[in-house]
C-alpha positions as CSV (number, residue, x, y, z in Angstrom):
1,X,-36.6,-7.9,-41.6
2,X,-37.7,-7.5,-45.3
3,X,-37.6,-11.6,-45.9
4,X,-39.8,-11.7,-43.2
5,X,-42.1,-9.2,-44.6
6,X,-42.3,-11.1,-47.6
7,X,-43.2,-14.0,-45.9
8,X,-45.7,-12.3,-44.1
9,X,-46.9,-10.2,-47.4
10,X,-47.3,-13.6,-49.3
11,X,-49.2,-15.5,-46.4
12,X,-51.4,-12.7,-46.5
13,X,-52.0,-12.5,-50.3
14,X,-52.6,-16.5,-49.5
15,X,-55.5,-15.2,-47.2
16,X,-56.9,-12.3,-49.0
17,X,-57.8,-14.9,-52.1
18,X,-59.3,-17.8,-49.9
19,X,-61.3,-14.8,-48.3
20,X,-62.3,-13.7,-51.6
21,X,-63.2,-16.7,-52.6
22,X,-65.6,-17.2,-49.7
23,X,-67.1,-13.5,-50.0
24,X,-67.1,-12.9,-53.7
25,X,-70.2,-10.5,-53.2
26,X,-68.9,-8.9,-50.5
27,X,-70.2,-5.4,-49.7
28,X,-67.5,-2.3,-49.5
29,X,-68.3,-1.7,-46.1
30,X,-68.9,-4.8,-43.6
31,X,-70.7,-4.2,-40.3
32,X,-71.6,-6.8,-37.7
33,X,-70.4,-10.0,-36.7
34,X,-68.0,-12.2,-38.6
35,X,-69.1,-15.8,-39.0
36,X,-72.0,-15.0,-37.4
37,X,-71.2,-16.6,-34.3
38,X,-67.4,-15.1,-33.4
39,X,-68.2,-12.1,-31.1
40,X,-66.2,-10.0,-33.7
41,X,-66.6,-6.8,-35.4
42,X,-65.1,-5.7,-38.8
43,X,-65.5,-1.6,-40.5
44,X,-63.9,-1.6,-43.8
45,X,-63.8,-1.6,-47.4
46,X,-62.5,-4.8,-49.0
47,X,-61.2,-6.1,-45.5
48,X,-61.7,-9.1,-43.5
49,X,-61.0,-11.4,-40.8
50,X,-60.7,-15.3,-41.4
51,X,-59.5,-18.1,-39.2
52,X,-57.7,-20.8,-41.4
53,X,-57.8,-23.0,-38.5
54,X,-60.8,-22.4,-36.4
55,X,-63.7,-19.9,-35.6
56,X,-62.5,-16.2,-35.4
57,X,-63.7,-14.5,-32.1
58,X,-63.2,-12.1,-30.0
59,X,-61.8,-9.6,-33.0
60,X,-62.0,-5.7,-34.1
61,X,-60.6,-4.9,-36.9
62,X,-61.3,-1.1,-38.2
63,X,-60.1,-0.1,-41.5
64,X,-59.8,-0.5,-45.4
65,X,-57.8,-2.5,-47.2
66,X,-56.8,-4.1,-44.0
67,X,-56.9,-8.1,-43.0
68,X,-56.8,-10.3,-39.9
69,X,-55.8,-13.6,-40.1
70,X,-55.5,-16.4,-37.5
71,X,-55.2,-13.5,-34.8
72,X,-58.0,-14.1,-32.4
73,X,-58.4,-11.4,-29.5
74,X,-56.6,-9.3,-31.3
75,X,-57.2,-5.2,-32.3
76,X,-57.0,-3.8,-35.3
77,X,-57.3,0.1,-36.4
78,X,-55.9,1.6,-39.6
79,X,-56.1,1.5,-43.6
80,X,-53.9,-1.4,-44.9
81,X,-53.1,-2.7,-41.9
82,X,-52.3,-6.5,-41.7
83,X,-52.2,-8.8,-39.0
84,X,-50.9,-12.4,-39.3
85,X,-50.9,-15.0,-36.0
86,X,-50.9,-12.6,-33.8
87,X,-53.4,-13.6,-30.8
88,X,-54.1,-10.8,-28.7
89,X,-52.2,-8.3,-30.6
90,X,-53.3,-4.1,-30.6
91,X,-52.3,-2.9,-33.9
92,X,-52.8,1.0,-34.9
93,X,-51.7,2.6,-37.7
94,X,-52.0,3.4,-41.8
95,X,-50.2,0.0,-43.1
96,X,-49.3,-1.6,-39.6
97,X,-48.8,-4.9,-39.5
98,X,-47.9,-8.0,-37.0
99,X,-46.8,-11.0,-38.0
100,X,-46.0,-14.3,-35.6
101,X,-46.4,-11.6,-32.6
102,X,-48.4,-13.1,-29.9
103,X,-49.3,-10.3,-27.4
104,X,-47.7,-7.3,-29.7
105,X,-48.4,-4.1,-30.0
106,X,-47.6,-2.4,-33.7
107,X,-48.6,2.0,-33.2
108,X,-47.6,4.0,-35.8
109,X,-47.4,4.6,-39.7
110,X,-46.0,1.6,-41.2
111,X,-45.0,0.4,-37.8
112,X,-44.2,-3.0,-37.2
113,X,-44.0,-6.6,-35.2
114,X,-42.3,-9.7,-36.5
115,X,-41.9,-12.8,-35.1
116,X,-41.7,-11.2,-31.8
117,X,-43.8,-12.1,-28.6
118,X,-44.7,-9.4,-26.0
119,X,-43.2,-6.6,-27.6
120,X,-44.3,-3.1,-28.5
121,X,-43.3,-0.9,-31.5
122,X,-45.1,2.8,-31.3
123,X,-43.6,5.2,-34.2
124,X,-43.9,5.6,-37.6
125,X,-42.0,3.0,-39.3
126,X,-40.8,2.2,-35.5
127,X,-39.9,-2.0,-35.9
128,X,-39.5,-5.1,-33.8
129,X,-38.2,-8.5,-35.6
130,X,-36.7,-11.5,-33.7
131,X,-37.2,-10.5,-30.3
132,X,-39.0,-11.2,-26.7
133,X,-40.5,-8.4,-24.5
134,X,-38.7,-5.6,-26.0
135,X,-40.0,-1.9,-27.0
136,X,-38.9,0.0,-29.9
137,X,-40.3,4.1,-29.5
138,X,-40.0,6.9,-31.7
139,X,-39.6,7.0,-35.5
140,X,-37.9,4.6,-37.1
141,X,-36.7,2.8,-33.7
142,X,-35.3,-0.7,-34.8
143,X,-34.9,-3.5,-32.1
144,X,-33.5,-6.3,-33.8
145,X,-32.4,-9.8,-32.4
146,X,-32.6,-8.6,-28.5
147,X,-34.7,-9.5,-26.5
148,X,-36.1,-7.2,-22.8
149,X,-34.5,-3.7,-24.5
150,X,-36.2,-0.5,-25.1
151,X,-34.7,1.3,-28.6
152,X,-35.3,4.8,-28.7
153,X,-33.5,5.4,-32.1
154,X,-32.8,3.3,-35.4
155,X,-29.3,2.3,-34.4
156,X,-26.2,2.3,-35.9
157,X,-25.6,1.2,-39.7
158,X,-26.8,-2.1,-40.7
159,X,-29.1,-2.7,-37.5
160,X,-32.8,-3.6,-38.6
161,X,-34.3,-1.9,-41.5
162,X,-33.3,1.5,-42.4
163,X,-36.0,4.4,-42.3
164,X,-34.5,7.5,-43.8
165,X,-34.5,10.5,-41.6
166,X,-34.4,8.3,-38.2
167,X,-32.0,9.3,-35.7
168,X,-29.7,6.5,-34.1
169,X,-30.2,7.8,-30.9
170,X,-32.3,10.2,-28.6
171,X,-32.6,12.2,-26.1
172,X,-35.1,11.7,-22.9
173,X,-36.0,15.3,-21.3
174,X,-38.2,16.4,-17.9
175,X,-37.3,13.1,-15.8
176,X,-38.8,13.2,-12.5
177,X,-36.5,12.1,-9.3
178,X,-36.9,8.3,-9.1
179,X,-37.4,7.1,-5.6
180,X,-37.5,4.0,-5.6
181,X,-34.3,1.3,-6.6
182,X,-36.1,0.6,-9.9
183,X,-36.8,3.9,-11.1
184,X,-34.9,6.0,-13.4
185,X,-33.1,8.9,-12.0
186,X,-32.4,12.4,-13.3
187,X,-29.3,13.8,-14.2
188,X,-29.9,16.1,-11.2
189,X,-29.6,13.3,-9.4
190,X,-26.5,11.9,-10.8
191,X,-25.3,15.2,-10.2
192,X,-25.9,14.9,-6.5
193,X,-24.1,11.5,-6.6
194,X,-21.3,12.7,-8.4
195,X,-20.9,15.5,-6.3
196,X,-21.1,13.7,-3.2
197,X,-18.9,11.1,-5.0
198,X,-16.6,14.0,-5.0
199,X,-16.7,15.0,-2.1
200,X,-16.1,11.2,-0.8
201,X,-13.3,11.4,-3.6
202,X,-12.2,14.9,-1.8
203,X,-12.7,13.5,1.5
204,X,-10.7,9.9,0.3
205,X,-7.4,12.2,-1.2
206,X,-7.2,14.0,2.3
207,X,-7.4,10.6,4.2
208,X,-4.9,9.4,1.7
209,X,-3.1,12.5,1.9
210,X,-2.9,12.0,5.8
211,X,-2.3,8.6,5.7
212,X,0.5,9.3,3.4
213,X,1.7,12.4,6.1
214,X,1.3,9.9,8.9
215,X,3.0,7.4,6.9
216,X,6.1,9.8,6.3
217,X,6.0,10.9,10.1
218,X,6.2,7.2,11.2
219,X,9.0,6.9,8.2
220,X,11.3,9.6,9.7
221,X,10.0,8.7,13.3
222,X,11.3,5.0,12.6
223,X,14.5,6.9,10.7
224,X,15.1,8.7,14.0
225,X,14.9,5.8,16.3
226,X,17.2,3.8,13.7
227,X,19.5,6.1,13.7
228,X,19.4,7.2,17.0
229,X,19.1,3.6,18.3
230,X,22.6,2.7,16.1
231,X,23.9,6.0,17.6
232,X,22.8,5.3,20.6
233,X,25.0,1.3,19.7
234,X,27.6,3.1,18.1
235,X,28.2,5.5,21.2
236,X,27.6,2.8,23.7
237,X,30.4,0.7,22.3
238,X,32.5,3.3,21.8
239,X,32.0,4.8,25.1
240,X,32.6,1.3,26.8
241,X,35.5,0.6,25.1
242,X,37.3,4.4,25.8
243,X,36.4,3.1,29.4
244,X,37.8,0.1,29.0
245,X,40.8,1.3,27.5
246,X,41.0,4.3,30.1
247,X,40.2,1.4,32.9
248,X,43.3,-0.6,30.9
249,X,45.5,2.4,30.6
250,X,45.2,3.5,33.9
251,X,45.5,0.0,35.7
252,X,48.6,-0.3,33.6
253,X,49.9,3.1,34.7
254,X,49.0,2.1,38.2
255,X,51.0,-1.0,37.9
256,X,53.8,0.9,36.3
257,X,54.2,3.7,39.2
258,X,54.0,0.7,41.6
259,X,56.4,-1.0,40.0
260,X,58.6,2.5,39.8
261,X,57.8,3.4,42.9
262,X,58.9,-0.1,44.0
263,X,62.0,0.3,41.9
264,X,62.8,3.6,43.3
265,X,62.0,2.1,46.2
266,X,64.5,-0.4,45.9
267,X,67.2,1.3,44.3
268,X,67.0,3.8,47.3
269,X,67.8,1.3,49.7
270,X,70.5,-0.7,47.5
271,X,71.7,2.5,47.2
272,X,71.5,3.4,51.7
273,X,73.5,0.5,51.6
274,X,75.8,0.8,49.2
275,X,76.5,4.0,51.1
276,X,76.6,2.9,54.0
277,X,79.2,0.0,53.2
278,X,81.6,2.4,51.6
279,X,81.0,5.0,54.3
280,X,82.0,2.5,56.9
281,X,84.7,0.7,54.6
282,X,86.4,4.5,54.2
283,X,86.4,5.1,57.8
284,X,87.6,1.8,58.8
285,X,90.6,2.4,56.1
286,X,90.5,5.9,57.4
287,X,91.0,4.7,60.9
288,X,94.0,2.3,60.1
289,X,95.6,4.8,58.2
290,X,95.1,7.0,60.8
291,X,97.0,4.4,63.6
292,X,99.2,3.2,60.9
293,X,100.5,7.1,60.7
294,X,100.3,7.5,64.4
295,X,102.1,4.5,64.9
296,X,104.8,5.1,62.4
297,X,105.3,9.1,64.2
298,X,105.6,7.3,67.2
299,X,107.8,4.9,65.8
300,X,109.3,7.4,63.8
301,X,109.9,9.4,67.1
302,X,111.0,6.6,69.0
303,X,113.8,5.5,66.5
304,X,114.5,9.2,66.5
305,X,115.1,9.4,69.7
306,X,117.1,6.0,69.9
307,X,119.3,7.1,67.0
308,X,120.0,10.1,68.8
309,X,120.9,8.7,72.0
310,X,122.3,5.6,70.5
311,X,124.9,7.9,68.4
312,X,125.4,10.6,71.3
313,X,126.0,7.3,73.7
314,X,128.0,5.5,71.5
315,X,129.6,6.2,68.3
316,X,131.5,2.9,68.6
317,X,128.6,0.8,68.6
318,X,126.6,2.5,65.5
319,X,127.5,0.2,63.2
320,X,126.3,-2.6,65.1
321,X,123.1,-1.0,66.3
322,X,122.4,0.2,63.2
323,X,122.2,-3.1,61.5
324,X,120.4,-4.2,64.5
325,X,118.4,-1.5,64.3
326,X,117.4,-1.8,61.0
327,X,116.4,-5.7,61.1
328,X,114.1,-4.2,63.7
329,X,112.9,-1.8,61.7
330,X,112.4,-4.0,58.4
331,X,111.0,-7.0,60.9
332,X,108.2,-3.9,62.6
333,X,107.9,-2.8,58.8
334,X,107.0,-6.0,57.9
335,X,104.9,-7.1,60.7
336,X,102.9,-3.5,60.7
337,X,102.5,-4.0,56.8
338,X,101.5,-7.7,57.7
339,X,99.1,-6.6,60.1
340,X,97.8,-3.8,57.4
341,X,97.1,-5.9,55.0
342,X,95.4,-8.9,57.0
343,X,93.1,-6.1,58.7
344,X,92.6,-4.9,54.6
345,X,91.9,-8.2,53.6
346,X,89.2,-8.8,57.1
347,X,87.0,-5.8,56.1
348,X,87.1,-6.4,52.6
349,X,85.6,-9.6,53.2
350,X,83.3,-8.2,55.5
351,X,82.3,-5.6,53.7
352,X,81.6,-8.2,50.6
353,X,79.8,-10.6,53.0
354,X,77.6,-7.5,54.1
355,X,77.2,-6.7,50.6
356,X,76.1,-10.2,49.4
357,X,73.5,-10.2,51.9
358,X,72.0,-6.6,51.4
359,X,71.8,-7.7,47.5
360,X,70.0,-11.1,48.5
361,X,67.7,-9.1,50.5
362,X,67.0,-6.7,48.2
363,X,67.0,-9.7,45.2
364,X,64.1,-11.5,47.4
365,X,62.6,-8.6,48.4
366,X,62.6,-7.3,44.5
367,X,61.5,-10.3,43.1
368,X,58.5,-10.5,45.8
369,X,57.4,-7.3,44.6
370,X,57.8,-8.3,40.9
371,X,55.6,-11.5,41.8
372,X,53.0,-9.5,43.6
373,X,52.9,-6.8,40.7
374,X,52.8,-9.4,37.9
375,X,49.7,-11.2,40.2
376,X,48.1,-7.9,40.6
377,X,48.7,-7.5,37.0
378,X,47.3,-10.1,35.8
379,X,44.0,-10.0,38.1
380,X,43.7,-6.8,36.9
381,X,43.9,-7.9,32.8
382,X,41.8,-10.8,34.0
383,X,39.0,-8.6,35.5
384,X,39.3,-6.3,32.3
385,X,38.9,-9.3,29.7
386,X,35.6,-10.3,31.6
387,X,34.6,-6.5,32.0
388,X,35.2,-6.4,28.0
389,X,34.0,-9.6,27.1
390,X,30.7,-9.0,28.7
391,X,30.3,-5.2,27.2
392,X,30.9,-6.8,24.1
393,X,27.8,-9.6,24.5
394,X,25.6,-6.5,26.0
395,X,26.6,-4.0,22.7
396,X,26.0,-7.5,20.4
397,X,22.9,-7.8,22.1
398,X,21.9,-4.2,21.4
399,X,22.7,-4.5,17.3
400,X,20.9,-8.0,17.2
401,X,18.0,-5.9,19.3
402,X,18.5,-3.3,17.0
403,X,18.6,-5.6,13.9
404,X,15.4,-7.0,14.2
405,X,13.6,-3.6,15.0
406,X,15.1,-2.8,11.8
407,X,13.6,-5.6,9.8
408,X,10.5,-4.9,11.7
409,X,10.0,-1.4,10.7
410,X,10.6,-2.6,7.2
411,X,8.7,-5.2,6.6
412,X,6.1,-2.4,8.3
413,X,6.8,-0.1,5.9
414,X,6.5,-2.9,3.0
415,X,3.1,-3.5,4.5
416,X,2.1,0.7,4.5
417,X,3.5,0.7,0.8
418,X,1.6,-2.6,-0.6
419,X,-1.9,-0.7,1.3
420,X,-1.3,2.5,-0.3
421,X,-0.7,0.7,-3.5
422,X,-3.9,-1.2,-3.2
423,X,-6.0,2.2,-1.9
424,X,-4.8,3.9,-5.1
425,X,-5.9,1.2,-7.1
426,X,-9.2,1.1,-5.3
427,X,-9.7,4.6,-6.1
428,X,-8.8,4.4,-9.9
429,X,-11.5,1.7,-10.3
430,X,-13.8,4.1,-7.8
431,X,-13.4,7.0,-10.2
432,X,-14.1,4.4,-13.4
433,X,-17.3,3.1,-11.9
434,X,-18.5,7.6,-11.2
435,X,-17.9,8.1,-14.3
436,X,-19.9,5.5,-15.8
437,X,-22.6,6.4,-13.0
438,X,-22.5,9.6,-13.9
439,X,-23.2,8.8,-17.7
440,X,-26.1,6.4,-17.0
441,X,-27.8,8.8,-14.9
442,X,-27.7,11.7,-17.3
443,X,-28.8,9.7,-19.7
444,X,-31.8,8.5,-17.5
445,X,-32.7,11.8,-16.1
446,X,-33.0,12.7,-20.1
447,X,-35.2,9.9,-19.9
448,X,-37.0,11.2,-16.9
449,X,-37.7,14.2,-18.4
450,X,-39.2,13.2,-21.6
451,X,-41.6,11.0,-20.1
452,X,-42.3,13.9,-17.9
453,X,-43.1,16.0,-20.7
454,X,-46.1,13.5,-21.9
455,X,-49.5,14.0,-22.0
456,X,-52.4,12.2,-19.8
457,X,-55.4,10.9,-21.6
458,X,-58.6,13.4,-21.4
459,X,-62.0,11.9,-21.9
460,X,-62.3,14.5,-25.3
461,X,-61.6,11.3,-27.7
462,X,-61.1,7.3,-27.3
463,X,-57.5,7.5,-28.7
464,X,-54.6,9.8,-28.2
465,X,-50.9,10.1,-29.1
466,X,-48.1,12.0,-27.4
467,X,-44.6,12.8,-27.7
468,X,-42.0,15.0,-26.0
469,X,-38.4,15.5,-25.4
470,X,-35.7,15.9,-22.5
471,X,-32.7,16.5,-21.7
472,X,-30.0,17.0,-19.2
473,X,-26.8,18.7,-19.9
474,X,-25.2,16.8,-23.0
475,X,-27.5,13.9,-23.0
476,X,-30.8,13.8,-24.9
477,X,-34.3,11.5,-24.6
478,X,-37.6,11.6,-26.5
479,X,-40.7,10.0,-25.3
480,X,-43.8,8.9,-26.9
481,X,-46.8,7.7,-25.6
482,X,-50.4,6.1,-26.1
483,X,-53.7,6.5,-24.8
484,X,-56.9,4.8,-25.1
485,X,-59.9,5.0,-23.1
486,X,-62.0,1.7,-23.9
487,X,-65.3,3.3,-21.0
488,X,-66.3,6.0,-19.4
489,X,-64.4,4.7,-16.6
490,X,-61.6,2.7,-17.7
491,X,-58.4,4.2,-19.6
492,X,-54.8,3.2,-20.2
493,X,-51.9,4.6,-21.8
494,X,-48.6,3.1,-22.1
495,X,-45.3,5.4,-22.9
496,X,-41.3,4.5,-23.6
497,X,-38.6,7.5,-23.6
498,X,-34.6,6.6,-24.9
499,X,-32.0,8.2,-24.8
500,X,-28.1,7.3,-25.2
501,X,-27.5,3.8,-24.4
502,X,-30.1,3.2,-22.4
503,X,-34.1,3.5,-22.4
504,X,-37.0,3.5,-19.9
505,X,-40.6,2.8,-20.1
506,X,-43.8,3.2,-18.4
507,X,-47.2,1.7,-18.7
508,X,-51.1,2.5,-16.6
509,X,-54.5,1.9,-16.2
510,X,-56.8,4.3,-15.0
511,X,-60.3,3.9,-13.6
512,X,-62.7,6.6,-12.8
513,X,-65.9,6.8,-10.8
């Protein structure tokens, strides 16, 4: 900013000596038109206004020491103030000065607009350089390089030119509410947004809270049915297999006491016969014993009886009867013992033939029973395997059914955690996003404030100047502001507050009838 001043200062020196040479007898105080036909008025001592490349119209320049050069339209109050291509520039102040500043506005001691179109500097030694459409308020405020900003401080080391005893940044105090999207808002309101921001924030941590109750309730509820659906598998299975097993065991224990009862059965009988074979067998020997023994008394008695009369008849003969009498006896000894043994030999095949058949019956009959048993048997194992086999594709059914509910749940609960994820980084960016809310509306209900706390224009003088402070809890603003009433009827004022990081402005007319 000080090359550019130098520039400026030695265009200007460039000016004042081609003026001086034109008005050598200039008068120390000039009043009138300029040029004579211009529609200008110049109040000063040793200043001027001169149009290098034209006529000069349409000028006021009030001052001494001052110059306007190649500034047409433009207004000009203060001692030493300097105005250089500026066209429809206001400057007011003790050694003010614009300088390639179409449509600036330079207020304030020493205040000043370079090279910057539509811009406003108001402040002692408050300066604009390189800019478009910016505002720089308050003492030594410094806009430099930007262009649409309002500066309500000096800025941080090494930004603009350096005024000593400017603040870097200030405070704006008693901000109205804003109503409408564009207007500034008060730290009261802020506080109304953050606290409703809290209370959604509040409100947001008890929906996520519940969500995250209902998500553990659906978690243990989806627990429950797992387990109790892999219980309810488990038991299933187990239960139809203790029934198959019991079905099994008992079929087999059926098939067993048939069989045992068969074999009793069986044995029972074969035995009934047996008995009854030897039974008869001993009473037939029984018998034949008994008429063998009756049979040899009788014989016995007979041969007795012959041997007695045979030796009382004739002791003569007993030689020869008794050898005839004993080849009778051996021959009825051996024919009786003949006749035993052929009558032995006649039951005992009997009794085998008997015996052969009662064992083939009871052989067929056995092995019938064995057949029937081992059919029965097998129908039975048969009817089991398909019993088991389709228990076994209804309980495989049931994990595969169960399986898929499990994957189900999980990919559900994959979903619920990925949500809840996303909701808590939602509300981490949520709570970024207040906080920065909450800082730009203090700072602009500082601002609020201290353009709240300026003063209207009276009709007591042409020109006044203002300036107040605000504040809102640790944020700060200052305002200034400008009035001029150019008729009875017509007045305007314009007015910028800053504050923190931000600033505000405000500008109005006012007619009066």
């Amino acid at each position: 900013m000080l090359k550019r001043r130098d520039a400026f200062l030695k265009k200007s020196a460039l000016a004042v000596s081609v003026a001086l040479l034109l008005s050598a007898q200039a008068q120390a105080v000039l009043t009138g038109p300029v040029d004579g036909n211009s529609s200008s008025l110049l109040i000063g001592e040793n200043s001027f206004i001169t149009n290098l490349t034209g006529t000069v119209n349409n000028t006021f320049l009030l001052g001494g020491g001052a110059f306007n050069l190649d500034s047409p339209g433009s207004l000009q109050f203060g001692s030493f103030s300097e105005v250089y291509n500026s066209p429809h520039s206001v400057t007011l102040g003790r050694d003010a000065g614009q300088a390639e500043s179409k449509y600036g506005v330079a207020i304030g001691k020493s205040a000043e607009v370079f090279n910057s179109q539509h811009s406003v500097a108001i402040g002692g030694w408050a300066g604009i350089e390189n800019s478009s459409g910016s505002v720089a308020l308050g003492h030594g405020s410094q806009v430099s390089g930007e262009n649409n900003v309002v500066s309500v401080g000096a800025g941080p080391e090494g930004y603009g030119k350096s005024v000593k005893g400017a603040p870097e940044t200030r405070r704006i105090i008693n901000v109205s509410d804003g109503i409408n999207n564009t207007d500034a808002a008060t730290v009261g309101q802020l506080n109304e947004r953050f606290d409703d921001a809290q209370v959604f924030l509040l409100q947001t941590n008890e929906r996520i809270d519940e969500t995250d109750k209902r998500l553990s309730t659906v978690h243990a509820e989806l627990s429950r049915d797992i387990i109790a659906g892999t219980s309810a598998a488990v038991t299933y299975t187990d239960v139809t297999a203790l029934a198959l097993q019991d079905e099994i065991k008992d079929g087999t224990n059926k098939v067993r006491d048939e069989l045992k009862s068969q074999g009793d059965s069986l044995r029972g009988e074969i035995g009934g016969v047996y008995r009854d074979a030897r039974a008869h067998t001993d009473s037939q020997v029984t018998a034949v014993r008994d008429e063998l023994k009756a049979e040899g008394d009788s014989l016995r008695g007979e041969i007795g009886g012959v041997y007695r009369d045979a030796r009382a008849h004739t002791d003569s003969q007993v030689t020869a009867v008794r050898d005839e009498l004993s080849r009778d006896i051996i021959a009825g000894t051996s024919a009786a013992v003949a006749y035993t043994d052929a009558s032995s030999l006649a039951l005992q095949d009997e009794i085998k033939e008997k015996a052969d058949e009662t064992v083939q019956v009871s052989r067929a009959y056995t092995d019938k029973s064995v057949r029937d048993a081992r059919k029965e048997a097998k129908s039975q194992a048969e009817h089991l395997s398909d019993v088991l086999v389709k228990n076994r594709a209804q309980t495989d059914a049931a994990i595969a059914s169960n399986t898929a509910a499990i994957r189900n749940n999980s990919h559900r609960l994959d979903l619920t955690e990925a949500w809840q994820k996303m909701a808590t980084e939602r509300m981490n960016n949520m709570q970024e996003q207040i906080k920065e809310n909450r800082k730009e509306l203090r700072e602009s209900a500082a601002q609020s404030a201290a353009l709240a706390g300026l003063f209207q224009p009276y009709s007591v003088g042409k020109f006044n100047a203002t300036a107040a402070v605000g504040g809102y809890r640790d944020e700060q603003a200052i305002a200034v502001g400008v009035g001029y009433r150019f008729t009875e009827n017509v007045a305007g004022k314009v007015a910028v507050a800053a504050g923190g990081s931000s600033a505000s402005w405000n500008a109005g007319v006012n007619f009066e009838f």
